[in-house]
N, C-alpha and C positions, 0 to 999 in steps of 0.2 A: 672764511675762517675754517670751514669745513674741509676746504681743499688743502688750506695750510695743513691740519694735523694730520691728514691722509699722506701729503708725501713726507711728511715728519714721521710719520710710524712706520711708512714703505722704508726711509732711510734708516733708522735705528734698525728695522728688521736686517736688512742687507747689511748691517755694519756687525750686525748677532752674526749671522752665516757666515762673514766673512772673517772673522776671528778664529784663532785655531784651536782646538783642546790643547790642553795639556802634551795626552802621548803623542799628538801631531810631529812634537818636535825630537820626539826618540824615536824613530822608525829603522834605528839601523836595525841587523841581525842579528838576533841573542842565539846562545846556547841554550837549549831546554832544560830545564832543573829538574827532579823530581828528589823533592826531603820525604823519608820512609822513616816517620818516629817509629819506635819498636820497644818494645818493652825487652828485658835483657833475660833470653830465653833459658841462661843456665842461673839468674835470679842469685848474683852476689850479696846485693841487699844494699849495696855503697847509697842511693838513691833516697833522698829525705824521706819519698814513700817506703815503707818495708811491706814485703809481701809474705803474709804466714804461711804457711809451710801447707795449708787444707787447699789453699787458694793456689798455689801453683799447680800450673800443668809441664808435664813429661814431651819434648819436643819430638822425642824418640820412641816415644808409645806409639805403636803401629796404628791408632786411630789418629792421632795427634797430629802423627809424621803423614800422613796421608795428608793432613789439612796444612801441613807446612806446604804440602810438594804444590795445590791448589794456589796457597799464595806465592810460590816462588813463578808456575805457573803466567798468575796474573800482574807479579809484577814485571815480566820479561815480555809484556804488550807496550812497554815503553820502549824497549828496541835502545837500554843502556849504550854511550859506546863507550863512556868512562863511570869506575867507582869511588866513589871517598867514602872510609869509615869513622867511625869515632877508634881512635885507637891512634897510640902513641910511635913512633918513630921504633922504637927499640922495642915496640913489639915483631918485627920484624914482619909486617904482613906480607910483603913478595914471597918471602922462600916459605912461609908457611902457603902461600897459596900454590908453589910449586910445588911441595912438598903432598898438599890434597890430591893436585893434579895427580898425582903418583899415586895418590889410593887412602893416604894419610887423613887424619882429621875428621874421617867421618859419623864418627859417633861422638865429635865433641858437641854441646849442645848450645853453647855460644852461637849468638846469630847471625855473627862474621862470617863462621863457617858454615852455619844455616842457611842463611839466605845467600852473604855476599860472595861468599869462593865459590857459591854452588852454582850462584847466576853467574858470575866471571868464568866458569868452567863450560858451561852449558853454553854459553856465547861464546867461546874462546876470546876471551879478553885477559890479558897476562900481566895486568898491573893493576894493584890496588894505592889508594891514596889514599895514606894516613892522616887523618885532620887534628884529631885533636889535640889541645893546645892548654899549658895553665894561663892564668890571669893575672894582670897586673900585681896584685893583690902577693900572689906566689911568689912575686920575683920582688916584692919589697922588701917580701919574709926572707928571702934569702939573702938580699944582698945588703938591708939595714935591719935583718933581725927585728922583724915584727914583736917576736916573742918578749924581747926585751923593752920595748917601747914605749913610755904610758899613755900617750897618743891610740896606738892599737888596741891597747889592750883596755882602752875604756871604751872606742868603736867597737870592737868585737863584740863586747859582754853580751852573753845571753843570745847573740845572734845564732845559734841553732836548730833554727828547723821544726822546733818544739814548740808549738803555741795550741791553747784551748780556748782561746774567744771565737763564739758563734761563728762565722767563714770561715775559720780553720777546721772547726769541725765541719761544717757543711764540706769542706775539699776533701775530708779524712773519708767521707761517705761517696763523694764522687771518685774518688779515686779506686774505693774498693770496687764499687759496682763497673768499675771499668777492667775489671781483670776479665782476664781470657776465659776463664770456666764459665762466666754468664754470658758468653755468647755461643750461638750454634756451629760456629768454627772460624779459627782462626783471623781466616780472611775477613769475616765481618767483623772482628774484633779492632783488626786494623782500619779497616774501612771507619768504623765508628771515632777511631782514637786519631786517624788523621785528617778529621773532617774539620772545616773553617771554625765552624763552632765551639766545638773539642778545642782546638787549638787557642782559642780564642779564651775561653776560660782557663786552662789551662796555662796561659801566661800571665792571667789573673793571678793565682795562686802565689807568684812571687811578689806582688803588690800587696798584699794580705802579712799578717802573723807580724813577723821577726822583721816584715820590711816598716811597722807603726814606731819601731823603738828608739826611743826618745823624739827629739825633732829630727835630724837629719842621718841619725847613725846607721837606723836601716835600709837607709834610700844610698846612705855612701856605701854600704856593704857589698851592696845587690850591683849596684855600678863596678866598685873594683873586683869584685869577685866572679856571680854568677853571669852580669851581662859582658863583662868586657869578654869573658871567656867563650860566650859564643861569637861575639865582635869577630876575636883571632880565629876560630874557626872559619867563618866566612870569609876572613881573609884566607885561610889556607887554601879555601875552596877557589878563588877569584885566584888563587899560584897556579891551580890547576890547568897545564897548556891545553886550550882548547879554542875552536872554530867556531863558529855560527851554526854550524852543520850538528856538532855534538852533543850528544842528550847526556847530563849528566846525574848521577844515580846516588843519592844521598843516603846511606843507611846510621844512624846515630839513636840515642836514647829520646824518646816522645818529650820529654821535655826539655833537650836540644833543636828540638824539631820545629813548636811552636814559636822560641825565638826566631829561627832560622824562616821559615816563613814570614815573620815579619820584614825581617832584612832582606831576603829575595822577592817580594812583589814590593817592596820600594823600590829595587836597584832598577835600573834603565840596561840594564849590561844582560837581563835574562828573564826568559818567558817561565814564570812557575807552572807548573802543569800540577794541580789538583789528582790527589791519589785515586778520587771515585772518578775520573773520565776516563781511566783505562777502562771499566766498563764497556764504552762504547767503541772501544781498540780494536783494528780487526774484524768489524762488522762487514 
């Protein structure tokens, strides 16, 4: 009997080994991805968070800009060979990044031109890839007039961004103490705001508030509206012609960021590379 369960457990063992993980069966060669959420350095305010006016910093204050030029620095240890922004088709990002080339743009405080034209310039990289994308939701509005609809317009209700039940205020206070002024510069600021973690609550926030309302209104909201919109992002990104060889350089708002993280270490198609391992870049 003894002998029986001994080659019983030898065989189960060997039939454990010999089973493959999961990534066993993706090994092709991915592109290397790096998403850089970023907080919107000239601070429009469009963003469900607002930031008051004590709370922002100056990207172009000679202390500030020092700590920009540290993270532009650290994020060119990734060795970009392609960039996507968040930013629209008809903003016309090629001939404005020619146009910097030329000398243009540099005291805009936008973090296109902050970070993205700066690193595309200093690499010589001559094309930008515009990502961003409306949502489903956008093009119902337009094309069967949401406005008019009573369908929509009982989904909609209320769904703005505006909630005071306990988690939403707990987000209201994480979100401030994540501003740039309470950290010792820049770069740790990023470092803190693109960590797994961060991220991780972070895309909590949109499961919270306005996503409870009624039975399924907030949950249809968030689907046709904020998630399909990063959906089409990652599809524009996945347009992006690229090799196995190509590290590609994500720069968008922190809260396109944490979706996008989620959809890039699911995909089989690309290796996410974690913003704090440049750290160890170049050692």
């Amino acid at each position: 009997m003894k002998t029986f369960i001994y080659i019983f457990l030898i065989s189960l063992s060997a039939y454990a080994s010999a089973q493959k993980k999961p990534a066993d069966y993706f090994q092709n060669p991915k592109a290397k991805v790096l998403i850089l959420g970023s907080f919107h350095f000239d601070y429009p305010n469009l963003d469900a968070h607002k930031t008051e006016k004590s709370d922002q910093v100056d990207v172009l204050a000679p202390k500030t800009a020092k700590e920009v030029t540290e993270l532009v620095n650290y994020i060119k240890k990734f060795k970009p060979t392609k960039i996507a922004i968040e930013a629209w088709p008809k903003w016309n990002a090629n001939q404005k990044l020619k146009e910097y080339n030329e000398g243009k743009y540099r005291d805009k405080r936008d973090e296109r031109y902050q970070l993205a034209m700066r690193i595309a310039n200093e690499l010589k990289i001559n094309e930008l890839f515009s990502i961003d994308a409306e949502s489903v939701l956008d093009d119902l509005e337009k094309r069967f007039g949401k406005q008019d609809s009573a369908y929509f317009k009982a989904l909609s209700e209320e769904y703005d961004f505006q909630s005071n039940d306990a988690v939403s205020n707990q987000y209201n206070a994480f979100f401030k103490s994540s501003e740039p002024k309470n950290f010792k510069s820049i770069l740790e600021n990023f470092l803190y705001m693109n960590s797994k973690e961060y991220h991780q609550y972070e895309y909590g926030a949109y499961l919270s508030g306005d996503f409870k309302l009624r039975d399924h209104d907030g949950a249809d909201m968030l689907a046709l509206y904020w998630y399909d919109r990063n959906l089409r992002m990652f599809r524009n990104i996945q347009n992006i012609p690229h090799t196995a060889e190509d590290r590609i350089l994500v720069i968008a708002g922190n809260g396109h960021a944490s979706v996008l993280r989620q959809l890039f270490t699911s995909s089989p198609e690309y290796d996410y590379i974690e913003f704090s391992s440049l750290k160890d870049a170049n050692k």
